[in-house]
N, CA, C and O of each residue as an XYZ file, in Angstrom:
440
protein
N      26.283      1.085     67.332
C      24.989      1.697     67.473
C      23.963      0.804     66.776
O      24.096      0.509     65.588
N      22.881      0.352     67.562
C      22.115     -0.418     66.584
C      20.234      0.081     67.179
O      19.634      0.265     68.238
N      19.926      0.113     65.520
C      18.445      0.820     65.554
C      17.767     -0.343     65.988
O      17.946     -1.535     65.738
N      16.530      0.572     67.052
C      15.288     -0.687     66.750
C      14.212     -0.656     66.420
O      13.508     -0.019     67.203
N      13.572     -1.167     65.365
C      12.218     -0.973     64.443
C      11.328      0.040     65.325
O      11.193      0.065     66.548
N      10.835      0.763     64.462
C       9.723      1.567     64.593
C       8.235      0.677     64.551
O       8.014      0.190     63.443
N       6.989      0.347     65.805
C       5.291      0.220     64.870
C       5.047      0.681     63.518
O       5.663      1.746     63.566
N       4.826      0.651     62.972
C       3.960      1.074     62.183
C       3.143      2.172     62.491
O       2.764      2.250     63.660
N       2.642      3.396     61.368
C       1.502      3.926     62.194
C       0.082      3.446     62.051
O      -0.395      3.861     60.994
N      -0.600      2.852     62.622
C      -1.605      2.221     62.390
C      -2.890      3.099     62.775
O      -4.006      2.579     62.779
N      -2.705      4.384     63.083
C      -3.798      5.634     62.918
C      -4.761      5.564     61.945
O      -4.253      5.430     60.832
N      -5.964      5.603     61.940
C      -6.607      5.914     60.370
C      -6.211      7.144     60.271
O      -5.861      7.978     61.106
N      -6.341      7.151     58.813
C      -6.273      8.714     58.180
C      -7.686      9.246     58.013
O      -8.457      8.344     57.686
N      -8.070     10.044     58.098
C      -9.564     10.644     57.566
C      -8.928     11.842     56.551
O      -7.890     12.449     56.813
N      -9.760     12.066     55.332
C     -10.154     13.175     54.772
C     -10.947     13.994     55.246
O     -11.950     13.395     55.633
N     -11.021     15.270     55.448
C     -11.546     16.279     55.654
C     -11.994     17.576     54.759
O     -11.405     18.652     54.861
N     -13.094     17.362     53.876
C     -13.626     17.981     53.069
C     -14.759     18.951     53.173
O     -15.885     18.555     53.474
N     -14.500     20.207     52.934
C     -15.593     21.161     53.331
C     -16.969     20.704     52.825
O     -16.860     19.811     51.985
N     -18.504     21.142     53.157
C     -19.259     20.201     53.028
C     -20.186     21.285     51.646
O     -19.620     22.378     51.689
N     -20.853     21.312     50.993
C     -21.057     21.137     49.440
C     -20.128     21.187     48.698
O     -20.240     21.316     47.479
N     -19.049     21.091     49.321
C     -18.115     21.163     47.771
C     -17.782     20.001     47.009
O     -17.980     18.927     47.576
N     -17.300     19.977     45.797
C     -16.813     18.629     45.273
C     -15.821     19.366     44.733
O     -15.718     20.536     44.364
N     -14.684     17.846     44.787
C     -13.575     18.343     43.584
C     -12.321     19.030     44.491
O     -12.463     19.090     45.712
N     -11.127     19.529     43.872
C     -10.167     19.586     45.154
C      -9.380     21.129     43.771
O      -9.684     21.504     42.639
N      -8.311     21.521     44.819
C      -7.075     22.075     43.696
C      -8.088     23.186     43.348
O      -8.871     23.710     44.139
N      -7.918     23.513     41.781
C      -8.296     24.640     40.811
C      -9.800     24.440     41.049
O     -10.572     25.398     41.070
N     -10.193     23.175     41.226
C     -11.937     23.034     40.609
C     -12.449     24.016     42.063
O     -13.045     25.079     41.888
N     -12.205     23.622     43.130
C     -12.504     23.974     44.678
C     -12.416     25.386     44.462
O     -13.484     25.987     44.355
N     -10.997     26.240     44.351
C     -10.988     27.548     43.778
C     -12.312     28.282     43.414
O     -12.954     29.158     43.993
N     -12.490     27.604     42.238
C     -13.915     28.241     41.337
C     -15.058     28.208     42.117
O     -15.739     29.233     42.163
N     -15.583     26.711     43.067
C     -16.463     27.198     43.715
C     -17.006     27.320     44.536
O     -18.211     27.134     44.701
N     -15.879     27.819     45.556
C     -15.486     28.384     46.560
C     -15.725     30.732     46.249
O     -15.978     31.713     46.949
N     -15.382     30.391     44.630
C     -15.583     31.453     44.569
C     -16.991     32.069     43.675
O     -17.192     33.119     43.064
N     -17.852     30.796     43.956
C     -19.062     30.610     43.412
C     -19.175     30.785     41.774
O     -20.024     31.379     41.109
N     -18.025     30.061     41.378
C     -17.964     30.034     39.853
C     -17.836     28.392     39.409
O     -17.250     27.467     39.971
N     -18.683     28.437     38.088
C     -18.011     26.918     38.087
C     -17.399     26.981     37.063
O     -17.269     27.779     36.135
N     -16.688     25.130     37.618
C     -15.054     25.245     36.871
C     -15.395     24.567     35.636
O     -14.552     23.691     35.445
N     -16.396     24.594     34.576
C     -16.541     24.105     33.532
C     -16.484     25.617     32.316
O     -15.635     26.154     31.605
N     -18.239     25.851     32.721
C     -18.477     26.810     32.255
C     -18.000     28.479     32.032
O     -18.115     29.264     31.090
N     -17.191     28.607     33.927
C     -17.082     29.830     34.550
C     -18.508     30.456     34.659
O     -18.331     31.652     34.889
N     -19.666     30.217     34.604
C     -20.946     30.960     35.335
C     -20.847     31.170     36.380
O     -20.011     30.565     37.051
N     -21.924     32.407     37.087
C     -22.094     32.116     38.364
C     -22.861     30.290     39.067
O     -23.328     29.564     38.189
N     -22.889     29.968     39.955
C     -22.934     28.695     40.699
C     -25.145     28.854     40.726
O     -25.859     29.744     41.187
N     -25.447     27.749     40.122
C     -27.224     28.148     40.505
C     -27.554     27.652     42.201
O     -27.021     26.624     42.619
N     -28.374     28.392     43.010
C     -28.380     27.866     43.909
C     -29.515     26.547     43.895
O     -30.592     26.476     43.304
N     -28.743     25.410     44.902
C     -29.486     24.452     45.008
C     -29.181     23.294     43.953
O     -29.343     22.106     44.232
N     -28.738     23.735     42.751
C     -29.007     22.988     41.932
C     -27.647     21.932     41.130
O     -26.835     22.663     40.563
N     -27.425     20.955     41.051
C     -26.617     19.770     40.833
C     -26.406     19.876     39.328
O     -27.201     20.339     38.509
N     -25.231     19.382     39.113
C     -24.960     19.367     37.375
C     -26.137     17.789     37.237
O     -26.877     18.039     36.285
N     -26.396     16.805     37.649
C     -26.922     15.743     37.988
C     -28.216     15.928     37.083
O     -28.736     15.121     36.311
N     -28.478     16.858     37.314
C     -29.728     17.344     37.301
C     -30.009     18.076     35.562
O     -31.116     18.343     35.094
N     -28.482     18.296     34.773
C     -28.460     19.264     34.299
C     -28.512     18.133     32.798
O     -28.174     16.951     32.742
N     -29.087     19.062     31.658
C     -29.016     18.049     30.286
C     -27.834     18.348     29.765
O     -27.797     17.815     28.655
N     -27.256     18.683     29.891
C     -25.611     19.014     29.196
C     -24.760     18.408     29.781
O     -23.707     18.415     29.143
N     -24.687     17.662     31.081
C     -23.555     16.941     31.606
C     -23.742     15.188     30.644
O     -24.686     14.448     30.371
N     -22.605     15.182     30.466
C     -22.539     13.799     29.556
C     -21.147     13.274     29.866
O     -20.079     13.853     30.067
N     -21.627     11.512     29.833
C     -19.958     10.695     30.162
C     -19.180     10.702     28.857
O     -19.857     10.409     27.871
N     -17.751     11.008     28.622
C     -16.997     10.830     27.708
C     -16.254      9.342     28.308
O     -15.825      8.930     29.386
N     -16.407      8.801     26.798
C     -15.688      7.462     26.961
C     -14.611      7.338     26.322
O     -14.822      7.085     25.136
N     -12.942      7.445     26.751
C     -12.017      7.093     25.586
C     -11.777      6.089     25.082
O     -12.355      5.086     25.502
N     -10.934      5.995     24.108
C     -10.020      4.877     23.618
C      -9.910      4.178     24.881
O     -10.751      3.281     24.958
N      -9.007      4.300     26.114
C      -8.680      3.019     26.489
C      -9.751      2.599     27.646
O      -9.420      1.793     28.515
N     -11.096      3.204     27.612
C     -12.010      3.011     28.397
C     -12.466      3.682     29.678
O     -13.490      3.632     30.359
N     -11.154      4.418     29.755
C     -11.626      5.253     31.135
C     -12.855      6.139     30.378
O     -13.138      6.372     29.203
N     -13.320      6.438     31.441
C     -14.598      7.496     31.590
C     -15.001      8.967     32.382
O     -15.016      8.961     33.612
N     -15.291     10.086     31.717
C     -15.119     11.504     32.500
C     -16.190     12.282     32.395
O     -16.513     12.498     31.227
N     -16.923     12.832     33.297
C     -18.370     13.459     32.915
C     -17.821     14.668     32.531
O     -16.798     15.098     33.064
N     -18.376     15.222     31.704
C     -17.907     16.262     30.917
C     -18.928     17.263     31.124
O     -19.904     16.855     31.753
N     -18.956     18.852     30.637
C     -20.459     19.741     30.462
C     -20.083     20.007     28.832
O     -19.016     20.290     28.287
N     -21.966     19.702     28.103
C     -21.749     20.049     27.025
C     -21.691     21.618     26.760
O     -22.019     22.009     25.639
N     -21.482     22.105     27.268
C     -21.687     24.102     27.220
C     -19.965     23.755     26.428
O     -19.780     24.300     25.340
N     -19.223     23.192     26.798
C     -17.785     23.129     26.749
C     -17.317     22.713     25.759
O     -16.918     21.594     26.081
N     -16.989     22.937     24.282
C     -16.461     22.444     23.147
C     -14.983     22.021     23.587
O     -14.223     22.645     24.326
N     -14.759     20.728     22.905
C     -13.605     20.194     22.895
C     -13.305     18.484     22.567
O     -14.038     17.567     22.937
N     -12.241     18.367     21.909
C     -11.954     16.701     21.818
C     -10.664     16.221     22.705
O     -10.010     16.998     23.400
N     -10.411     14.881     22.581
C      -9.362     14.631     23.706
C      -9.416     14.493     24.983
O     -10.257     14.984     25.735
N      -8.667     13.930     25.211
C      -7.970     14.183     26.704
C      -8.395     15.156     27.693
O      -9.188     15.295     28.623
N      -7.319     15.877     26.926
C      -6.754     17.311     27.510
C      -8.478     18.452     27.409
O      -8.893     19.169     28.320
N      -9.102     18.263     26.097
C     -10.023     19.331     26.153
C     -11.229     19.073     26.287
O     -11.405     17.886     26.013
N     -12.038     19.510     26.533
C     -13.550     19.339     26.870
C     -14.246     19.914     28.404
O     -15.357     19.711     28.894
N     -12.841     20.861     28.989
C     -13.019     21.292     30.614
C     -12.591     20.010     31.447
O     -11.935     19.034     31.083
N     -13.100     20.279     32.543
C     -12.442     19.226     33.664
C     -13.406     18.375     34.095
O     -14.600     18.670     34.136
N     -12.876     17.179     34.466
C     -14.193     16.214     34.754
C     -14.906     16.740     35.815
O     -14.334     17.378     36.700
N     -16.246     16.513     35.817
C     -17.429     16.779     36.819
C     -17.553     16.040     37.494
O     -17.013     14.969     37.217
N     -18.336     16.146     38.795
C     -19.231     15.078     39.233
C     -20.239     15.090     39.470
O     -20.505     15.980     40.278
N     -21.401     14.264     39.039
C     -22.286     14.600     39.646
C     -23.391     15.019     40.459
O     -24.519     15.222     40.008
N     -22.970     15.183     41.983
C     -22.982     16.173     43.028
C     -22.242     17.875     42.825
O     -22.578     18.846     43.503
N     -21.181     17.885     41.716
C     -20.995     19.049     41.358
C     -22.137     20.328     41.383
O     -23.302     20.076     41.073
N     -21.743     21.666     41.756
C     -23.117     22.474     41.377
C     -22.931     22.615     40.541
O     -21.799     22.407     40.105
N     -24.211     23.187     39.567
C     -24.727     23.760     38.372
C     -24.538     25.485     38.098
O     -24.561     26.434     38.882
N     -24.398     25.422     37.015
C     -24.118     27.036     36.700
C     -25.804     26.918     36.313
O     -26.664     26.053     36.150
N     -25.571     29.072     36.274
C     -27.012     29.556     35.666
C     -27.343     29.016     34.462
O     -28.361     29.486     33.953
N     -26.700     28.055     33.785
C     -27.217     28.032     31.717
C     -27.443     26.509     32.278
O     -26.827     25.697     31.587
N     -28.172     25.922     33.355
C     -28.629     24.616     33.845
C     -30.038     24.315     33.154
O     -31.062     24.980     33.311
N     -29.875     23.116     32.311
C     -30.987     22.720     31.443
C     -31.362     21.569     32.190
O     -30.571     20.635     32.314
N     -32.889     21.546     32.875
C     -33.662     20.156     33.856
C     -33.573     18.758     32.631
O     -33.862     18.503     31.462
N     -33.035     18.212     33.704
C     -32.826     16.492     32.659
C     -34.780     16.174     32.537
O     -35.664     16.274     33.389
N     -34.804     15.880     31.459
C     -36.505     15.308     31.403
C     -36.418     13.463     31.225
O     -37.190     12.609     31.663
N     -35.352     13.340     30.534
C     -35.292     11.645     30.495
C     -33.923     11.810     30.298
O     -33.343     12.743     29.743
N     -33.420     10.692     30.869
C     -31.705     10.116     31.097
C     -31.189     10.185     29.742
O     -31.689      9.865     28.664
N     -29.725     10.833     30.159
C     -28.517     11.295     28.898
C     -27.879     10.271     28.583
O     -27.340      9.736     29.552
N     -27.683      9.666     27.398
C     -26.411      9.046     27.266
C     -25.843     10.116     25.780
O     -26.290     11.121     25.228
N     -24.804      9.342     25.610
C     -23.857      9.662     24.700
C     -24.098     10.119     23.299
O     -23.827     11.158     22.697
N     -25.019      8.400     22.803
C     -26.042      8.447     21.920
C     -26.802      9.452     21.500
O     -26.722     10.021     20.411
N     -28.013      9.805     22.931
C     -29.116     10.431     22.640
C     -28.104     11.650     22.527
O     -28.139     12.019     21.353
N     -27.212     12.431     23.260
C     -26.413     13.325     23.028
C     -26.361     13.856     21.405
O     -26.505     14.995     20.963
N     -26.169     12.923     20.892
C     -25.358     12.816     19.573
C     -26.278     13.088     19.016
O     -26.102     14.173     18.461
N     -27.719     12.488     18.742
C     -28.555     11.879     18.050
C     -29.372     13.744     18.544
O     -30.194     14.066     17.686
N     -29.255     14.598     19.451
C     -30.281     15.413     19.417
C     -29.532     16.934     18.903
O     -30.086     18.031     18.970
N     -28.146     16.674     18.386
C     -27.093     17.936     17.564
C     -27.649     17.412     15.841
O     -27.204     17.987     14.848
């Protein structure tokens, strides 16, 4: 009996992602169920974490990088909630960015 090679599948794949949502798994869950997955608020309409003064990049030790919400106490890895993005929506406790966040000014305005 002797096999003979299979093509390849050379199909593209597409993703197929419902359209305001970001984020997949547990995060999608939340706001899908118009909660977000940082805070747990209700979802503000219209409005982007992007937009919001509490979203800030965490930088670790080995350099990766995770937008975080400051509403969310925590150190590490593991704590600080789940990374954002910034197309993410905004919960109701959404503070308007007036001039660009970094880490620093973060720090520098506790």
């Amino acid at each position: 009996m002797t096999s003979t090679p299979t093509a390849p599948n050379t199909q593209a794949r597409t993703t197929v992602r419902a359209p305001g949502h970001a984020g997949r798994g547990s995060i999608r869950k939340f706001l899908d169920a118009g909660i977000h997955p940082a805070t747990l608020r209700p979802l503000a309409a219209g409005m982007r974490c992007a937009e919001c003064v509490h979203l800030y990049l965490k930088v670790l030790d080995n350099g990766s990088e995770h937008r975080k919400c400051g509403l969310v106490a925590g150190t590490g890895r593991r704590n600080g909630g789940p990374d954002l993005r910034e197309e993410t929506p905004a919960c109701v406790d959404i503070a308007k960015v007036t001039a660009p966040v970094t880490l620093e000014s973060r720090g520098a305005a506790q």
